[in-house]
C-alpha atoms as an extended CHARMM CRD file, in Angstrom:
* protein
*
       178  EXT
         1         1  UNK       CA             69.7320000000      132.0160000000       77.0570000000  PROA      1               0.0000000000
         2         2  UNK       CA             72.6570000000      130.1870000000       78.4100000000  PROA      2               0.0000000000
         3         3  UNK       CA             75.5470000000      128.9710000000       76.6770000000  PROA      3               0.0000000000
         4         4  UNK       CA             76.4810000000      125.1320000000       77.6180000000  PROA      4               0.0000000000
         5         5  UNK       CA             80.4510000000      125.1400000000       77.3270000000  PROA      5               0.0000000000
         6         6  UNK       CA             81.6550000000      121.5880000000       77.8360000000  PROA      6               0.0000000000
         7         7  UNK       CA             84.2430000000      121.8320000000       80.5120000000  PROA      7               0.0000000000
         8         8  UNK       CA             87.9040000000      120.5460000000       79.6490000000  PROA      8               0.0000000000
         9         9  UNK       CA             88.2420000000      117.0090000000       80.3010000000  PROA      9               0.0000000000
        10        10  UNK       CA             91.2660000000      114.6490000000       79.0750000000  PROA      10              0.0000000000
        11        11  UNK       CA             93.7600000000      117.2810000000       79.8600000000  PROA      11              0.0000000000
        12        12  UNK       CA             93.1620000000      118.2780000000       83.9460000000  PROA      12              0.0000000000
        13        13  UNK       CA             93.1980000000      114.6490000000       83.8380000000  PROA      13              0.0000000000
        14        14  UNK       CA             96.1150000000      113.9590000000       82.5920000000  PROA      14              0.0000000000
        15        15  UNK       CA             97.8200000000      116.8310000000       84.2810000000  PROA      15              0.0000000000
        16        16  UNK       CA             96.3200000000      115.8520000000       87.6400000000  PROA      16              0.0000000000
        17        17  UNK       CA             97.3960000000      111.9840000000       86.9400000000  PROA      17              0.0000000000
        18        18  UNK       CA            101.0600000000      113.1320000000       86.0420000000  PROA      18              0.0000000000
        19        19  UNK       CA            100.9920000000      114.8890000000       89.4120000000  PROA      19              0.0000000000
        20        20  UNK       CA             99.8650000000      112.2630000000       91.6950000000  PROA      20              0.0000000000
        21        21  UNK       CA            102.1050000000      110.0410000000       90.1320000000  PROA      21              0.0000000000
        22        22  UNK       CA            105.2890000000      112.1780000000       90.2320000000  PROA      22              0.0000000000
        23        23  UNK       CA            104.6160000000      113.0660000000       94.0320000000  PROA      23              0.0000000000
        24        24  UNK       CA            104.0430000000      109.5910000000       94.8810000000  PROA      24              0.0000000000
        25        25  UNK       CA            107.4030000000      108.5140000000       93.1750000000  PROA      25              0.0000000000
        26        26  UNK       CA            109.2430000000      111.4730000000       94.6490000000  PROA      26              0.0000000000
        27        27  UNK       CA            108.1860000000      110.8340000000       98.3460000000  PROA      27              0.0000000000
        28        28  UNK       CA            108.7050000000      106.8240000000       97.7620000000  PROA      28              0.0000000000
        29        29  UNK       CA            112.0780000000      108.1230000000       96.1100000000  PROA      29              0.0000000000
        30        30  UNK       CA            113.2600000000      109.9520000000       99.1960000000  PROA      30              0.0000000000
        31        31  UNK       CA            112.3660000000      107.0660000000      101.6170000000  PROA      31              0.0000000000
        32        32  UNK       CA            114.6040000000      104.6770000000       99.2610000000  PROA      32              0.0000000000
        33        33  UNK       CA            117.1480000000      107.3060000000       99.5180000000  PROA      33              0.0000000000
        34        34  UNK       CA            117.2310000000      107.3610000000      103.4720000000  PROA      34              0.0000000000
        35        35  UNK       CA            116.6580000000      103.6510000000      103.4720000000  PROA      35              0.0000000000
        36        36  UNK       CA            113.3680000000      103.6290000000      104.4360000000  PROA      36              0.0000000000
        37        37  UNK       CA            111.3100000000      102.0710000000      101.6290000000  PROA      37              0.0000000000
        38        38  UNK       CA            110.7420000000       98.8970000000      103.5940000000  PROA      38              0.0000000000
        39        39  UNK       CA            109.2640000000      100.4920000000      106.9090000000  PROA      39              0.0000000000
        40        40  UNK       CA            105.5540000000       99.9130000000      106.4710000000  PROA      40              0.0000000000
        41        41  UNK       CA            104.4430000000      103.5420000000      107.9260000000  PROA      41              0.0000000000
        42        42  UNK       CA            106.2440000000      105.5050000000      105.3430000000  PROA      42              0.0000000000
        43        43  UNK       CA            103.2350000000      103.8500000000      102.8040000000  PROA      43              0.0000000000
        44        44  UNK       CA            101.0130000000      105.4760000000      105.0130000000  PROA      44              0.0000000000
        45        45  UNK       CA            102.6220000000      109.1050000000      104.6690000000  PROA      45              0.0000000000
        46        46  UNK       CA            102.2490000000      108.7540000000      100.8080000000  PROA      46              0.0000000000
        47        47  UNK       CA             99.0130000000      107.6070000000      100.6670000000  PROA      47              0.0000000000
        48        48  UNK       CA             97.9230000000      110.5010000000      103.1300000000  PROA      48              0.0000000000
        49        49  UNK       CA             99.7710000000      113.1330000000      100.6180000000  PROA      49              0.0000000000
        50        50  UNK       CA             98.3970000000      111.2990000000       97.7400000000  PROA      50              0.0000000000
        51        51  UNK       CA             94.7900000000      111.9420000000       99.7010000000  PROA      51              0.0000000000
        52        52  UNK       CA             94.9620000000      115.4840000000      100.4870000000  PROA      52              0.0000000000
        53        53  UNK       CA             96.5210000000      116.0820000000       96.9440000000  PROA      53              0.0000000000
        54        54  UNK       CA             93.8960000000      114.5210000000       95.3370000000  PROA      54              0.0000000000
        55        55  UNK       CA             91.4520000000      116.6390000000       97.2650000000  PROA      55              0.0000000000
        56        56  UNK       CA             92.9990000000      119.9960000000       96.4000000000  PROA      56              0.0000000000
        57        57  UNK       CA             93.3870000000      119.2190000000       92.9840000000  PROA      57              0.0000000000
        58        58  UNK       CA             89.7110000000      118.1550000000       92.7880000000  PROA      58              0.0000000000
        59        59  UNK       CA             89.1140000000      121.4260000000       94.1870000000  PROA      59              0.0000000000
        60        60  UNK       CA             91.2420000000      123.4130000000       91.6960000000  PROA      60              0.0000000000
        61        61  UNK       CA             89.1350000000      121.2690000000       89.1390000000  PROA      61              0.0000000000
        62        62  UNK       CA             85.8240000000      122.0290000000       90.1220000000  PROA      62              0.0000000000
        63        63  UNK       CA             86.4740000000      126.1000000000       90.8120000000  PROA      63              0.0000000000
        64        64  UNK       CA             88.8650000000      126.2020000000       87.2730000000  PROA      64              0.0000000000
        65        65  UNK       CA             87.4220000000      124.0980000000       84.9870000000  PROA      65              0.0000000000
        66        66  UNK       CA             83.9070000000      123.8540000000       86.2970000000  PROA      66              0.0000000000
        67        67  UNK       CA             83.1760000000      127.1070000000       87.2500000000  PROA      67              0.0000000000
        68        68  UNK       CA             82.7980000000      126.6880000000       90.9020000000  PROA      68              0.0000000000
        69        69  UNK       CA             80.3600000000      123.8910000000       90.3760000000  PROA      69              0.0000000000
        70        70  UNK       CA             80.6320000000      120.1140000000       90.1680000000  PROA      70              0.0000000000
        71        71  UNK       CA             78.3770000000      117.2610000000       90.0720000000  PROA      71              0.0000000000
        72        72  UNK       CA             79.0560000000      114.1450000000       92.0770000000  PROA      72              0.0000000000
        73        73  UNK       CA             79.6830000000      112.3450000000       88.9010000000  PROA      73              0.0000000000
        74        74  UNK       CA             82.0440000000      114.9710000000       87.4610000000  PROA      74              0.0000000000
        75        75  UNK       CA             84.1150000000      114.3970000000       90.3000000000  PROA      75              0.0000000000
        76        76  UNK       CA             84.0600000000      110.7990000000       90.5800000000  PROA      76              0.0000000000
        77        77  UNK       CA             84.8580000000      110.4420000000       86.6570000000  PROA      77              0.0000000000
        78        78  UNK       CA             87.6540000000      112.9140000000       87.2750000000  PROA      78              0.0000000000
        79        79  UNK       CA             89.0680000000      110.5880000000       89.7820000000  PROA      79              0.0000000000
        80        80  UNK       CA             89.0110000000      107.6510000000       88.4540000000  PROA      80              0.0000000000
        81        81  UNK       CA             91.0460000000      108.7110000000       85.4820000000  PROA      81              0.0000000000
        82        82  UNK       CA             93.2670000000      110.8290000000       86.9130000000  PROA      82              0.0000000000
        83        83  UNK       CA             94.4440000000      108.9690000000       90.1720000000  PROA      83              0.0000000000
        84        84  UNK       CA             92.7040000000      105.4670000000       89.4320000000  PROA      84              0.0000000000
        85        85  UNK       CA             94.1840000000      105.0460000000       86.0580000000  PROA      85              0.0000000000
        86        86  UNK       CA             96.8850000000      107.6790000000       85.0800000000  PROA      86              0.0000000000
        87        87  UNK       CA             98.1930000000      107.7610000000       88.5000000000  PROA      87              0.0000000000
        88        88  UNK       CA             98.4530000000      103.8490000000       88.7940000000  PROA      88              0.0000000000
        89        89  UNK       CA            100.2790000000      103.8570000000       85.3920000000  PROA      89              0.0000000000
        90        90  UNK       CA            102.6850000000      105.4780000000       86.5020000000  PROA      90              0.0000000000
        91        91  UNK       CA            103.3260000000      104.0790000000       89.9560000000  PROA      91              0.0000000000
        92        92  UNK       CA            103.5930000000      100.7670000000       88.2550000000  PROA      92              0.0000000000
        93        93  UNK       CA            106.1980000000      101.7580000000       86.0770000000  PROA      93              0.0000000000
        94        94  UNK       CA            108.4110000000      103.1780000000       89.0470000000  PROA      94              0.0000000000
        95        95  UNK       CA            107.6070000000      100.1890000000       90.8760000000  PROA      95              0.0000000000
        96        96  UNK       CA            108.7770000000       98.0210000000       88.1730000000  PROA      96              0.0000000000
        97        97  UNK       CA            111.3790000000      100.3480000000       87.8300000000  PROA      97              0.0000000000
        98        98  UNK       CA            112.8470000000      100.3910000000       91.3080000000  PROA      98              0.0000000000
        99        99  UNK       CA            112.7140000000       96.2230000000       91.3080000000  PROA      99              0.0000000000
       100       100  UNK       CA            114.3590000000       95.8960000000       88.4440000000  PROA      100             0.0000000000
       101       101  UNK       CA            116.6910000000       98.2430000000       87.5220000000  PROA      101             0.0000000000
       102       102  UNK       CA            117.0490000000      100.9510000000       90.3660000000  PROA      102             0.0000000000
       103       103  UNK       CA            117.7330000000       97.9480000000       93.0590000000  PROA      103             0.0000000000
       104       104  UNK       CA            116.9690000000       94.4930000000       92.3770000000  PROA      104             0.0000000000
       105       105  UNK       CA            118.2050000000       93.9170000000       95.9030000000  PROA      105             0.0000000000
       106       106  UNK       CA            115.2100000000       95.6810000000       97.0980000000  PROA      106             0.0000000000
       107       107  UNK       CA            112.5800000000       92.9610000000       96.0510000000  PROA      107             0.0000000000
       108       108  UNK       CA            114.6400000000       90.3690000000       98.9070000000  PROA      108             0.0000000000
       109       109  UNK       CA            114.7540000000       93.1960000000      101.4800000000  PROA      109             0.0000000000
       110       110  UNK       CA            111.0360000000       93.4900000000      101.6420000000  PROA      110             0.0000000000
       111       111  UNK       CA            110.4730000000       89.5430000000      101.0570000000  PROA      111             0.0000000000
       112       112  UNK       CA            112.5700000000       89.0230000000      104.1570000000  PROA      112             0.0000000000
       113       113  UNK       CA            111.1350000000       91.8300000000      106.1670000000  PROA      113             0.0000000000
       114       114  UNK       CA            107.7860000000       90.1950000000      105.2820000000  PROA      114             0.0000000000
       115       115  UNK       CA            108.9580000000       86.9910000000      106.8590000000  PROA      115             0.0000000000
       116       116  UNK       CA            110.5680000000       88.4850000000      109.9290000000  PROA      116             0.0000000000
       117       117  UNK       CA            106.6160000000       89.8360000000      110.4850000000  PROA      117             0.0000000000
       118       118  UNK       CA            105.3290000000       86.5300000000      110.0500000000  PROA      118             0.0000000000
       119       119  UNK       CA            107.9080000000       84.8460000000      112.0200000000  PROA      119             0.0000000000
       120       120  UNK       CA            107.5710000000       87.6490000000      115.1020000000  PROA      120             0.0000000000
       121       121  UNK       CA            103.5620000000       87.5940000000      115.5170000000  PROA      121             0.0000000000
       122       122  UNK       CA            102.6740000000       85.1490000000      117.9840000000  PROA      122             0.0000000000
       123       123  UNK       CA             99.1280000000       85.3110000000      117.1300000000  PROA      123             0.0000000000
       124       124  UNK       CA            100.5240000000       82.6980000000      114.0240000000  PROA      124             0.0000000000
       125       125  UNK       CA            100.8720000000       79.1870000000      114.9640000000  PROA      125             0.0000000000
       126       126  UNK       CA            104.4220000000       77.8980000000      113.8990000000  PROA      126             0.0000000000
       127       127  UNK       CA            102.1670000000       75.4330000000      112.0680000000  PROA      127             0.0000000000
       128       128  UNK       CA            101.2810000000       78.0360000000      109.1080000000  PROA      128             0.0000000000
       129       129  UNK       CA            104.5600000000       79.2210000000      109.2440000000  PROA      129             0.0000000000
       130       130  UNK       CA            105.5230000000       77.4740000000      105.6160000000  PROA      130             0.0000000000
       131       131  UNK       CA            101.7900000000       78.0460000000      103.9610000000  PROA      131             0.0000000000
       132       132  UNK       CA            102.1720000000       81.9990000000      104.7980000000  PROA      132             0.0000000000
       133       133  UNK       CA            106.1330000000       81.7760000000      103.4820000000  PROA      133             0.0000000000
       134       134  UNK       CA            104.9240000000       79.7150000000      100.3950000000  PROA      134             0.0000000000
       135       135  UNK       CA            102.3260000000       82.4290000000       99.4170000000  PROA      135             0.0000000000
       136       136  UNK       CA            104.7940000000       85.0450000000       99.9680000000  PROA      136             0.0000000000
       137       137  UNK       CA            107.5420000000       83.7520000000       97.7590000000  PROA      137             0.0000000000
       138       138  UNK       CA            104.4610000000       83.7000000000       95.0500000000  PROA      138             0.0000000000
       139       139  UNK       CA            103.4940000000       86.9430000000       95.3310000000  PROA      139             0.0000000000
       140       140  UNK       CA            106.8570000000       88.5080000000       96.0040000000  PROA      140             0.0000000000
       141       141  UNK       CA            107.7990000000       88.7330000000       92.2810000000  PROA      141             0.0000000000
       142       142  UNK       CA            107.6120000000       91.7200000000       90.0870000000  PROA      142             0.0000000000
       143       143  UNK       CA            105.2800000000       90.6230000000       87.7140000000  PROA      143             0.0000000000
       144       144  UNK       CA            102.8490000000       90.1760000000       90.5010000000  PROA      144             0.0000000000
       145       145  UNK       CA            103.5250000000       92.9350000000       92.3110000000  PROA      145             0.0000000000
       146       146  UNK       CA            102.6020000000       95.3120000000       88.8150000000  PROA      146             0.0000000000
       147       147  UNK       CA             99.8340000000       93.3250000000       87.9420000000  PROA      147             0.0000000000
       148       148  UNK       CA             98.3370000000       93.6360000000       90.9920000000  PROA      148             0.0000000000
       149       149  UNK       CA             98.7600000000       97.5400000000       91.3880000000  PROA      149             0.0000000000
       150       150  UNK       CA             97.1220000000       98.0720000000       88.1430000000  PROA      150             0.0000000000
       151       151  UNK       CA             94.1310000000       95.9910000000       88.9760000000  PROA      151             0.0000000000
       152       152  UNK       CA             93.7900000000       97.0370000000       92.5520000000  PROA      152             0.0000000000
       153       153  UNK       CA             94.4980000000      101.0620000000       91.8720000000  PROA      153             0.0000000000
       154       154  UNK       CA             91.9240000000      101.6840000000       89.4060000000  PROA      154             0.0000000000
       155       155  UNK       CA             89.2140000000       99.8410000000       92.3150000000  PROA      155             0.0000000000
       156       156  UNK       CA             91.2180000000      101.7750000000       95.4110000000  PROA      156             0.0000000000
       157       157  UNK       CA             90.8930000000      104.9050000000       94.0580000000  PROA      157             0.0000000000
       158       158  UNK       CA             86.9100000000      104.2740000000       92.6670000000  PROA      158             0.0000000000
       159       159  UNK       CA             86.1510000000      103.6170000000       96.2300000000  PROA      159             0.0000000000
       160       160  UNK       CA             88.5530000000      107.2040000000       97.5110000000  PROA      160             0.0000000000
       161       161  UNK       CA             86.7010000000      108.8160000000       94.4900000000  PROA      161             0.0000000000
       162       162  UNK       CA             83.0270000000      108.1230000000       95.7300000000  PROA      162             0.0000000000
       163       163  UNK       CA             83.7890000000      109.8260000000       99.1080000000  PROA      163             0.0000000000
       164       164  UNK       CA             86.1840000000      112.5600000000       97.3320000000  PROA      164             0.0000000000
       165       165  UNK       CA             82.8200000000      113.4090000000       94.8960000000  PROA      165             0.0000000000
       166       166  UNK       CA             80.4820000000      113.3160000000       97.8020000000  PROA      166             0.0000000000
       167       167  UNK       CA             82.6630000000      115.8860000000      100.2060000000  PROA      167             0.0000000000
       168       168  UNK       CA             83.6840000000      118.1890000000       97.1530000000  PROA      168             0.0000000000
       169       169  UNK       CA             80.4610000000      118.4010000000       94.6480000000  PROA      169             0.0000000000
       170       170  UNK       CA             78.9010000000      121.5080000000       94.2880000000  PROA      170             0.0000000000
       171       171  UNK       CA             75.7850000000      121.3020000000       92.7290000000  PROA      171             0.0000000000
       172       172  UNK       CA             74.2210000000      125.5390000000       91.3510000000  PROA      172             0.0000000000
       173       173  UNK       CA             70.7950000000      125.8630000000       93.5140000000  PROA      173             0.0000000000
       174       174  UNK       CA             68.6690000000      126.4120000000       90.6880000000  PROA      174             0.0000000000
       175       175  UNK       CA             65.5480000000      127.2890000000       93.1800000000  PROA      175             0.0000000000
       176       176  UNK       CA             67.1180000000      131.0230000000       93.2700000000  PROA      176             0.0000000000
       177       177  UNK       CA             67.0160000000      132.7420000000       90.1640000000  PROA      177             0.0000000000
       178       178  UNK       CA             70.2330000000      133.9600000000       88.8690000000  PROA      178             0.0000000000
């Protein structure tokens, strides 16, 4: 007879969380430090670490806490809290963080970098011009900004979590007897 051992749960995911987290701030920490934080590629870069982080350490979670296997669920669940909630938590905070009290300077660099955008695609008439720069100087703000990382993480990294389970679930064949 088998023994069912319930497989660790609240602490990969915190540890997991804590380490998405801390490499995203890192890598968005050495862009501020070479004065890159407003180029739009370098969000790219950490997203793609953040990605093939979250993969390995999904990996490590199915083969060391799992056993080698994983349901689809497992996974997903293990994602969401890890990188959808912990993970967002704590890239809020920095973010909050580096507007406020690391540079507030920083918050008018990117507002003005997202007007220079605006104002240097000719695909928008001239005639939106102060609609667009109207909704930017709403949603330029820090309270926004954190708000709308915490809502829009959690359902960012649902939707990175579904794919995630699907590629990395390993599911025992229980045709073949063990």
């Amino acid at each position: 007879m088998e023994e069912n051992v319930k497989a660790p749960f609240w602490k990969p995911a915190l540890i997991y969380g804590v380490i998405l987290g801390l490499v995203s701030v890192f890598i968005s920490l050495i862009f501020y430090f070479i004065g890159m934080s407003t180029v739009s590629w370098t969000n790219w870069v950490n997203m793609l670490v953040g990605l093939f982080l979250l993969v390995y350490l999904m990996i490590q979670y199915r083969n060391v806490h799992l056993g080698g296997y994983a349901s689809f669920g497992q996974i997903f669940v293990m994602v969401l809290v890890s990188a959808g909630i912990i993970s967002t938590i704590i890239g809020a905070i920095y973010q909050y963080l580096l507007f406020t009290v690391i540079d507030p300077g920083l918050l008018d660099q990117v507002r003005i970098v997202a007007e220079e955008k605006i104002m240097s695609n000719s695909r928008i008439p001239e005639s939106m011009y102060d609609d667009l720069l109207e909704r930017i100087d709403k949603r330029m703000n820090i309270g926004y900004m954190v708000k709308m990382a915490l809502i829009f993480g959690p359902v960012v990294n649902a939707f990175i979590g579904l794919i995630v389970a699907a590629f990395i679930k390993k599911e025992k064949d229980i045709t073949s007897p063990a």
